[in-house]
Every structure is written in structure tokens, then in C-alpha cells.
C-alpha positions in Angstrom: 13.2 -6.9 -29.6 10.3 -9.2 -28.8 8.1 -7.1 -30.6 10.5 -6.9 -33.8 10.7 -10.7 -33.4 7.0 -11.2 -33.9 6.3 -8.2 -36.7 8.9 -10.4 -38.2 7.0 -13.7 -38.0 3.8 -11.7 -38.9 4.8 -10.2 -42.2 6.7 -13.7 -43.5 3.2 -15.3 -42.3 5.6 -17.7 -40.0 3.3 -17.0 -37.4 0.0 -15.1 -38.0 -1.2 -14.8 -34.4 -2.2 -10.6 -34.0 -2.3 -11.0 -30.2 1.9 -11.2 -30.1 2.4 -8.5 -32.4 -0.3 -6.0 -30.9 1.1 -7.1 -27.2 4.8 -7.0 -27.7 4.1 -3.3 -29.5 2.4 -2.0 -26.4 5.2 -3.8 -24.1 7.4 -2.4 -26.6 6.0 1.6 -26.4 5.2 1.0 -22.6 9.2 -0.1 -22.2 10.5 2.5 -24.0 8.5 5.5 -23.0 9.7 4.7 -19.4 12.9 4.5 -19.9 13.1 7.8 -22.0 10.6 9.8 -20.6 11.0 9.0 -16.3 13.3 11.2 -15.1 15.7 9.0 -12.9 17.2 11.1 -10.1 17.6 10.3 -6.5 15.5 12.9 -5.7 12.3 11.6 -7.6 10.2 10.4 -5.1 7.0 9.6 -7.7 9.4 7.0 -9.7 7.4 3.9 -8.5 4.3 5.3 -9.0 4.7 6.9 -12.3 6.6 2.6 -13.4 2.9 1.9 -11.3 0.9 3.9 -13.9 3.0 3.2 -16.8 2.2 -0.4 -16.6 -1.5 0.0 -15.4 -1.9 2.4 -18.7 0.0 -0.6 -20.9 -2.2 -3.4 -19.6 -5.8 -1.7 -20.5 -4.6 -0.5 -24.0 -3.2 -4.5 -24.3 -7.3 -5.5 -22.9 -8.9 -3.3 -24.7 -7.0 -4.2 -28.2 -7.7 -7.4 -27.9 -11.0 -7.0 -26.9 -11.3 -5.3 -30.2 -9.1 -6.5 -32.7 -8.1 -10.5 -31.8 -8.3 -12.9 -29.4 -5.9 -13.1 -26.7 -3.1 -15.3 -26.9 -1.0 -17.3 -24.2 2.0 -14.8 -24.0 -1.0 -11.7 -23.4 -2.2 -14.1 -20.7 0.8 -14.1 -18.8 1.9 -10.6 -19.8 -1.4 -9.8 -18.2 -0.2 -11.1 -15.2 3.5 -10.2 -14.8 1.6 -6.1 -15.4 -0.4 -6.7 -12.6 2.6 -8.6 -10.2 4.7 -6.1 -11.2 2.6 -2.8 -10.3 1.6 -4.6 -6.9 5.0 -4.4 -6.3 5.5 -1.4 -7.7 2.8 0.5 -5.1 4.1 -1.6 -2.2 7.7 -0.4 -2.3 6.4 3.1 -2.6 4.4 2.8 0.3 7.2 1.7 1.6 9.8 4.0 1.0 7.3 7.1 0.1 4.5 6.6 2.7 6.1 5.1 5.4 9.4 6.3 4.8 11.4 3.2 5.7 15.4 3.4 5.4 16.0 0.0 7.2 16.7 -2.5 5.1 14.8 -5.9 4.8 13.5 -8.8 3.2 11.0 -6.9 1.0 14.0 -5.0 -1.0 14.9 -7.9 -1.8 12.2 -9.9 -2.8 10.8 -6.4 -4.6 14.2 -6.4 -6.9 14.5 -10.0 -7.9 10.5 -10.4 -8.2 10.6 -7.3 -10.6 13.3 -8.4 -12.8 12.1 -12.3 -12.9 8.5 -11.0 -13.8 10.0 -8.8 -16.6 12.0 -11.9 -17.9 9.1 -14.2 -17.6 6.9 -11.5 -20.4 9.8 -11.3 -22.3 9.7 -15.3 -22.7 6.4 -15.2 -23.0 6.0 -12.8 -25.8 9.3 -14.6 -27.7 7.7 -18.3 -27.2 3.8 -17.9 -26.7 3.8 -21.2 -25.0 2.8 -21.8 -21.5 6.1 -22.6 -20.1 4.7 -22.8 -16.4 2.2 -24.8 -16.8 -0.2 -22.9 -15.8 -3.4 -23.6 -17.7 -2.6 -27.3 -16.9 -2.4 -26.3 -13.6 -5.7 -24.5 -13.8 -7.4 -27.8 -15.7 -6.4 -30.2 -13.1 -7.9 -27.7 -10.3 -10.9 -26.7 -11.8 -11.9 -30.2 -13.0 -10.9 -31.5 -10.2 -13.2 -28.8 -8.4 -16.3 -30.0 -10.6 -16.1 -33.7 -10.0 -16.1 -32.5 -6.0 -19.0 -29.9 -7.2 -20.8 -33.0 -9.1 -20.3 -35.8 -6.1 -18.1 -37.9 -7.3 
């Protein structure tokens, strides 16, 4: 829907920022090509791997698009991100369950199902607002300048 959302704003030239449409399309192919195209049985033990790849394969088509065709906006920067997040977390439950073959439950279940589903929210809001709702590169401004004064002696 995201990605309808921003065509939308494209074509009526509401908003006529390239990065949202060509990141919520990929989001949008990478989303629904999982969902159709994973097989989803008990007995699939490469599901975490092949949601690993799938989002691996989705963020270097979403770098290398923008590397070519705009510049990258504030929702690709955190969409960036939540990809990355979300296929660490991805390869560590598979170690976990795959690899290691762990049955007991624990804290990282938990954490791996909430983190997942926040990370997937936080892209979706990202792609729908293209603001930077967490403060982040105010966050990086403050640390980085404050880093250069330290760097400079003052």
C-alpha cells in the first residue's frame, strides 16, 4: 500500500521525491514475492534463510537504484536499516533453531518476534511519512559535532 500511496503522490506531482516510489516498489515486490513464493510448512527448515536472502537481494537492488537513478531519501535510509536489523535477526534465529537446534524456549524468541514485526512497522512508516520520526540524524548531528569540537580542542 505504501508503495501505491507514493506512485499516487508521484503522478499528481504532490510529492516528486523518486527515492519513495523506487523503494516502496522494491519493498513492495520483495513483500509480496515472500509471501507468495516461500513455501510455509513446518517442515521447511531454510524459511529464515530464504526471509534472510529475500531481504539481502531487496536492499542491493534499493542501493544500487538509487545509486543510479536518485538520491536517497530519509525513508531508504531507515529502510536500509530495518533490512539489515531484520536479516541479522533473521540468520540468528536460524542458527538458532537450524544450527544449534535449540527447542528451549527463551528470551531471544521473544525479542526475535517483536523486533521483527516493530522493524517492519517502523519501514512501513517510514516509506508512508519520509520524515525522520526517531530522530536519528539529529542524533547523529549532536554526536558527530560534538565529536569534532573534542577532535578540534575545544
Amino acid at each position: 500500500m505504501a508503495f501505491l500511496l507514493n506512485l499516487f503522490f508521484y503522478v499528481s506531482e504532490l510529492n516528486q521525491d523518486k527515492s519513495l516510489v523506487i523503494t516502496s516498489f522494491f519493498m513492495a515486490v520483495s513483500y509480496f514475492s515472500s509471501n507468495h513464493f516461500i513455501e510455509l510448512e513446518s517442515s521447511n527448515t531454510n524459511l529464515y534463510i530464504e526471509w534472510f536472502v529475500y531481504d539481502l537481494v531487496t536492499l542491493i537492488f534499493i542501493v544500487v537504484s538509487h545509486r543510479f537513478l536518485s538520491k536517497t531519501s530519509i525513508a531508504a535510509k531507515y529502510i536500509y536499516v530495518g533490512l539489515i536489523i531484520n536479516s541479522v535477526l533473521y540468520a540468528l534465529i536460524h542458527i538458532d533453531l537450524i544450527v544449534l537446534w535449540n527447542r528451549e524456549v527463551w528470551w531471544f524468541w521473544t525479542f526475535y518476534s517483536i523486533g521483527v514485526n516493530v522493524v517492519d512497522f517502523l519501514m512501513i512508516v517510514a516509506l508512508i511519512t519520509n520524515k525522520d520520526f526517531l530522530f536519528v540524524g539529529k542524533i547523529k548531528n549532536y554526536l558527530f559535532k560534538k565529536q569534532r569540537k573534542s577532535n578540534l580542542g575545544y
